[in-house]
C-alpha positions in Angstrom: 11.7 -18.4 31.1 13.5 -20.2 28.7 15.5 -16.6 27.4 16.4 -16.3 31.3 18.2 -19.8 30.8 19.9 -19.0 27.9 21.2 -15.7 29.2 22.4 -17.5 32.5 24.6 -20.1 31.0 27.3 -21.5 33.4 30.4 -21.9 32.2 31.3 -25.8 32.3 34.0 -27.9 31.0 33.5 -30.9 29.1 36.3 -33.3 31.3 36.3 -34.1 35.0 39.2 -34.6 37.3 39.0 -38.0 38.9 38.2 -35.6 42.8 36.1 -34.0 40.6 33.8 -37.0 39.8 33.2 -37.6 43.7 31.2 -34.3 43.5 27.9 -33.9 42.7 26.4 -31.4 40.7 22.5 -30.7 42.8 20.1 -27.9 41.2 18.1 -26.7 43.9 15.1 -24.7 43.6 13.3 -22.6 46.4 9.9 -21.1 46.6 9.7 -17.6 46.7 6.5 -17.3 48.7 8.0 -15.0 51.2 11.3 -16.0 53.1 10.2 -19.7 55.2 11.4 -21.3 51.9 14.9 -20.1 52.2 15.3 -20.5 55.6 14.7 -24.0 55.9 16.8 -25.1 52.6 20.0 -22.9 54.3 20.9 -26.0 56.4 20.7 -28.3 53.4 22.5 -26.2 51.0 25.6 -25.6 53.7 25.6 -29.1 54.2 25.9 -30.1 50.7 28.8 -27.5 50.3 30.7 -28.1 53.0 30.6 -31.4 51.8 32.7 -30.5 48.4 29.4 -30.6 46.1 28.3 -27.6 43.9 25.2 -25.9 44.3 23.2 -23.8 41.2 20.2 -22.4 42.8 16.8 -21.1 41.4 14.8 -18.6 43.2 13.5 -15.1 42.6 12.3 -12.1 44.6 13.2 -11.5 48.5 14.3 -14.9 48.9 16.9 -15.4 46.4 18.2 -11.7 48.2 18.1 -14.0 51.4 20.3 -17.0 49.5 22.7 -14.6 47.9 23.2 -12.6 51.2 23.6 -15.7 53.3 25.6 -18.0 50.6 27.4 -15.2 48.8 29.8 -17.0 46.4 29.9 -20.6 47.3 27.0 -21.4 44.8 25.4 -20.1 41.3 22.1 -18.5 41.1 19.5 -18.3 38.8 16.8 -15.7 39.1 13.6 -17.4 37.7 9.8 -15.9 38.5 7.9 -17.9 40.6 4.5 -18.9 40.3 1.5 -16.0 40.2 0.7 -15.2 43.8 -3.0 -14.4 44.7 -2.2 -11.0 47.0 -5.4 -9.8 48.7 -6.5 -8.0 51.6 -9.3 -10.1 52.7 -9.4 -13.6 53.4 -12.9 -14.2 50.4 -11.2 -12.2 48.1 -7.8 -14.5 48.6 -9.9 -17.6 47.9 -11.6 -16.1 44.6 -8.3 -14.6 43.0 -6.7 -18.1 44.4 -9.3 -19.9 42.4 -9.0 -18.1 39.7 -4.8 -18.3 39.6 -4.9 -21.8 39.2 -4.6 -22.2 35.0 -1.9 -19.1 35.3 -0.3 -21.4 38.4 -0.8 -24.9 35.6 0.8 -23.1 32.9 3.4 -21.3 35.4 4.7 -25.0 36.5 4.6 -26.0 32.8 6.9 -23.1 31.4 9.1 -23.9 34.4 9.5 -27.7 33.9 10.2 -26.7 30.2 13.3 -24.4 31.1 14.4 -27.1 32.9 14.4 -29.1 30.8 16.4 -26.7 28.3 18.9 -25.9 30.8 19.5 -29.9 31.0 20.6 -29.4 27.2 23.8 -27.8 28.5 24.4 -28.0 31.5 25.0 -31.4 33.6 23.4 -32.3 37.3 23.6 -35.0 39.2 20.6 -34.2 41.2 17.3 -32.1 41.4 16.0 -31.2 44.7 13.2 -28.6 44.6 11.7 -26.9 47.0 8.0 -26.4 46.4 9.2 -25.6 42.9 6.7 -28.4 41.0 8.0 -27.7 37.7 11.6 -28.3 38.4 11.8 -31.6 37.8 13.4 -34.2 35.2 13.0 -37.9 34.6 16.9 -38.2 33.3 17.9 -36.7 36.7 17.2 -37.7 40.0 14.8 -35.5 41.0 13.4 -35.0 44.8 10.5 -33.0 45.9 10.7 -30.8 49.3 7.8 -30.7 50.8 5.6 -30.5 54.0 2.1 -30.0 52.0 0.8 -32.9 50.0 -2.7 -32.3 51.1 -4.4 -28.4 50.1 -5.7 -27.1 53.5 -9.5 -26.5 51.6 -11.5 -23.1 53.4 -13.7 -24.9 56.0 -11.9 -27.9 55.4 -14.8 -28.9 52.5 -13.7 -32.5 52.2 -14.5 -32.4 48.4 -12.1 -29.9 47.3 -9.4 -31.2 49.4 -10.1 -35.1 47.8 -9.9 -33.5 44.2 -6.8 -31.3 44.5 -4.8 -34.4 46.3 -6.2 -36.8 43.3 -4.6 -33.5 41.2 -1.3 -33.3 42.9 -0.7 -37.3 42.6 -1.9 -37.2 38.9 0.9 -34.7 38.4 3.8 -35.2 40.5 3.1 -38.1 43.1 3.1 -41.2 40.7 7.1 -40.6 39.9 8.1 -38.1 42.7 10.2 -38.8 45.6 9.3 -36.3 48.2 10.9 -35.8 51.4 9.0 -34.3 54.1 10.2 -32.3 56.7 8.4 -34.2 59.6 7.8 -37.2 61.9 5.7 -40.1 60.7 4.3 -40.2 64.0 3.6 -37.1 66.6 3.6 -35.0 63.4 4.0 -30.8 63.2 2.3 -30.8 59.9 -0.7 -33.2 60.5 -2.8 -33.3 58.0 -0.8 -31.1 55.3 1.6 -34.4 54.6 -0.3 -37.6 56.9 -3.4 -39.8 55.7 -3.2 -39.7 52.1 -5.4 -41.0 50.1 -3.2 -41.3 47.0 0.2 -40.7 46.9 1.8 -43.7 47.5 3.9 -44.2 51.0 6.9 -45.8 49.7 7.8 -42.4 47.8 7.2 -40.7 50.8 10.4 -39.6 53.1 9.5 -38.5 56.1 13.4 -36.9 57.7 12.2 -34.8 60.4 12.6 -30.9 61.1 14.5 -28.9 59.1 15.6 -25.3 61.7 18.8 -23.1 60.0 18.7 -21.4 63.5 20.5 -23.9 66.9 19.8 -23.7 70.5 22.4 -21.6 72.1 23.6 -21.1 75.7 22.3 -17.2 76.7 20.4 -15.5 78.8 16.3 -15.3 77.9 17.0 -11.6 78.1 14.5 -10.4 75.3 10.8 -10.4 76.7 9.2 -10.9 72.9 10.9 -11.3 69.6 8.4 -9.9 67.1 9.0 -11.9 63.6 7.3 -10.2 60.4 7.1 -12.4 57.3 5.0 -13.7 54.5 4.0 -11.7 50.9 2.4 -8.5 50.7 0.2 -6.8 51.1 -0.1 -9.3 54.5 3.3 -8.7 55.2 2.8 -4.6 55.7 -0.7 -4.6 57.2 1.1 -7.1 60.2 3.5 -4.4 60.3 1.4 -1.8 60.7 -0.5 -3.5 63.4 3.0 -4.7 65.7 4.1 -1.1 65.3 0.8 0.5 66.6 0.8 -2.5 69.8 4.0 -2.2 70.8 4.3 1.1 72.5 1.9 -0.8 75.0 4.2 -4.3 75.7 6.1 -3.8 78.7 9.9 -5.0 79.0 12.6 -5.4 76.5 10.9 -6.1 72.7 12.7 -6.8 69.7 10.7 -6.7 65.8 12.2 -7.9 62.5 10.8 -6.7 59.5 11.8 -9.6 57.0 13.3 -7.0 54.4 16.1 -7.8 53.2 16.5 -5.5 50.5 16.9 -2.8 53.5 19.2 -4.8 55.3 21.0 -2.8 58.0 18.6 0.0 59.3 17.8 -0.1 62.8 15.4 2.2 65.1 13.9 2.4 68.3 9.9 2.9 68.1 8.9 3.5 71.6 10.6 1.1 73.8 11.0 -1.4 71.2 14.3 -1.5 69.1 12.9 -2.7 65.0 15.1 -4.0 62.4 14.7 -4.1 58.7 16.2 -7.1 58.4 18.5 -9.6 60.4 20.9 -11.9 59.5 19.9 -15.8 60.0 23.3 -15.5 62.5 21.3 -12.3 64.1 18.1 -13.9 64.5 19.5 -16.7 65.4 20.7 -15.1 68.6 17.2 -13.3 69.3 15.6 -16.0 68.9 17.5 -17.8 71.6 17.3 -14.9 74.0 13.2 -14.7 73.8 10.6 -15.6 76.1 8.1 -16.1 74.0 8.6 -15.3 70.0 5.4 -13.3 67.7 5.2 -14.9 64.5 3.6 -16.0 61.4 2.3 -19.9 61.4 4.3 -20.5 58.4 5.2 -24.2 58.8 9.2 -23.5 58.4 8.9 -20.5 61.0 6.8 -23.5 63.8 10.1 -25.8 63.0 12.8 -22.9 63.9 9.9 -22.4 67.3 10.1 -26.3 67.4 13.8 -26.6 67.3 14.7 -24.2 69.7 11.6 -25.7 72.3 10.0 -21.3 72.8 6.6 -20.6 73.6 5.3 -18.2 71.1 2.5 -16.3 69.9 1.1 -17.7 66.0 -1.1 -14.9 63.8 -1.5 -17.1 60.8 -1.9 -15.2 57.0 -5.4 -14.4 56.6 -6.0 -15.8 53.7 -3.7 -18.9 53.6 -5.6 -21.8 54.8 -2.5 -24.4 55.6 -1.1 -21.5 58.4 -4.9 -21.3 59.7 -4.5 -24.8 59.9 -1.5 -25.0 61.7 -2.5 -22.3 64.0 -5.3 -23.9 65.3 -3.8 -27.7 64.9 -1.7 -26.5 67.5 -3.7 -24.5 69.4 -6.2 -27.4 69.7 -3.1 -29.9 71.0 -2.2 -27.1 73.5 1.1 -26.3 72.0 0.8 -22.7 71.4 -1.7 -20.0 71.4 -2.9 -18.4 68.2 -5.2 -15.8 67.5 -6.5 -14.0 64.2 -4.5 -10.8 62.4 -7.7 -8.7 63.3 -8.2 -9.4 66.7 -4.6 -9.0 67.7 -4.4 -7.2 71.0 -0.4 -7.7 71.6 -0.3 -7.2 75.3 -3.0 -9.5 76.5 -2.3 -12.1 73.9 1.6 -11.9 75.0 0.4 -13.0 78.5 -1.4 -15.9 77.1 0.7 -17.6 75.1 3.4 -17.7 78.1 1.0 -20.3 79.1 1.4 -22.5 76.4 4.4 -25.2 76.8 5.0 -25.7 73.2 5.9 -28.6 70.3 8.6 -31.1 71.5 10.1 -32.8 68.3 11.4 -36.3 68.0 15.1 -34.9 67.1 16.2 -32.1 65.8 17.5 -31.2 62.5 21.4 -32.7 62.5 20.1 -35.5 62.5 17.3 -34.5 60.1 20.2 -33.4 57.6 22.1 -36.7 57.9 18.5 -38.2 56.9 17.8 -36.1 54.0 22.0 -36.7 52.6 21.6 -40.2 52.8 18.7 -39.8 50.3 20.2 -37.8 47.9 23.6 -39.1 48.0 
């Protein structure tokens, strides 16, 4: 990691115009587990530009192609690999090769927080906000942590594994870190993924509220079911395979988006349902807005975009990845939405069901969540 700094210098200049001071100079790193990380730090990232301050970000794989296709020129980029992902088929075998991952995720976090820390030999910032990125950090730089999960979701919610990797966490980020969550203290979306802790300390703990890049706009619910398709592979395909299979059978007007941006701009009709590769964020923006009910992924930044815009809609968590099981049924329990498993997907009747299912009503929405989280790091 540390040849990838060294062959990504940014040019700099050793004085500052007296404007120039105003600025700040904020690093901000996403996670690269699927796209949910780079939709939610859009909205930050835009506010901080238009706002006159640069932006170097780090990310890698389908979401830095998100950042770049959305941000074009306005900021820098760094392509850094994120941590090893444990890619399975099944739900046991995710939990064994997740096990397993963890001293390749240790040593992962390590080499990172080392690159940083060479790229701080050269190049100046002002701040440090990462995004699930645990190793970009630095104490000579004010550093914030994005984050909704401070608590590990544990399979069957086995109480010891949950109290050791918390104890793990605050032992190696929560006795310095500022985080900011993207939630409510109260009448929370995340529950128990960033509330009741037993260790990291409240006082470093920012809670701002939802962060949405999409808005509520004025249009017609003229799209029956917006079908959203997300998350790493081999999840991500197997979905896929299944929504194309289903949706000959849902009636009315149906819309699906792959989440591929590398194939951005191909577009078919499969049956009576019109599919796209990939959207724009101004594209699904729209789609989103015109559906009844929207299928999608319990990813936590895909239930705030849901949130924001006040839809019903149909939740088929990752098999596999505990904190979307979580959510699913969190919410299913409160009576938000409806959720059901990958494998017992029957698109049709499920559709009907989750119509009945008011959804999550937030405390504010994310303008106000933004002026939150610049009054933190400015």
């Amino acid at each position: 990691m540390d040849a990838l700094v060294d062959q990504q210098k940014i040019p700099t200049t050793q004085s500052r115009s007296t404007s120039a001071q105003s600025r700040l100079d904020v690093l901000f790193a996403v996670a690269a587990w699927g796209l949910g990380h780079a939709t939610r730090d859009l909205p930050l990232i835009n506010r901080l530009l238009d706002c006159g301050h640069r932006i170097t970000i780090v990310s890698s794989d389908r979401a830095l192609e998100l950042l770049k296709l959305e941000l074009g020129s306005r900021c820098t980029f760094l392509e850094w690999p994120y941590l090893p992902v444990p890619l399975s088929k099944s739900a046991p075998l995710f939990y064994a090769k997740f096990t397993l991952s963890l001293p390749l995720a240790l040593r992962a976090i390590i080499a990172e927080h080392r690159a940083v820390e060479n790229l701080l030999n050269w190049r100046h910032f002002d701040r440090i906000v990462s995004d699930s990125r645990f190793g970009i950090r630095s104490q000579s730089v004010a550093s914030f942590q994005l984050t909704h999960g401070l608590r590990f979701i544990a399979p069957r919610r086995t109480t010891a594994i949950e109290v050791a990797m918390e104890y793990i966490y605050h032992r190696c980020f929560g006795r310095r870190s500022r985080f900011v969550v993207p939630d409510y203290p109260t009448t929370s979306l995340s529950g128990d993924l960033s509330h009741g802790l037993r260790f990291v300390r409240p006082e470093r703990i920012s809670y701002v509220g939802i962060l949405s890049g999409l808005r509520s706009l004025e249009v017609t619910e003229d799209v029956d079911c917006y079908v959203s398709i997300s998350g790493p592979e081999p999840q991500r395909t197997i979905l896929e395979d299944i929504i194309l299979r289903q949706v000959y059978d849902v009636p009315g007007c149906v819309v699906v988006s792959l989440g591929k941006p590398e194939e951005a701009g191909r577009t078919w009709t499969h049956g009576r349902a019109t599919v796209h590769a990939y959207v724009s964020r101004y594209q699904q923006q729209e789609l989103m807005n015109r559906a009844h009910v929207i299928v999608s992924r319990s990813g936590y930044t895909t239930m705030m975009e849901i949130a924001e815009l006040g839809k019903r809609a149909l939740l088929i968590p990752t098999p596999g990845q505990t904190e979307q099981e979580y959510l699913a049924g969190l919410h299913s329990r409160l009576g938000n939405y409806y959720s059901v498993t990958q494998d017992r997907l029957d698109l049709p009747r499920d559709l009907k069901i989750a119509t009945r299912y008011p959804g999550y009503r937030p405390a504010h929405r994310t303008e106000q969540s933004i002026d939150q989280f610049m009054e933190l790091i400015t």
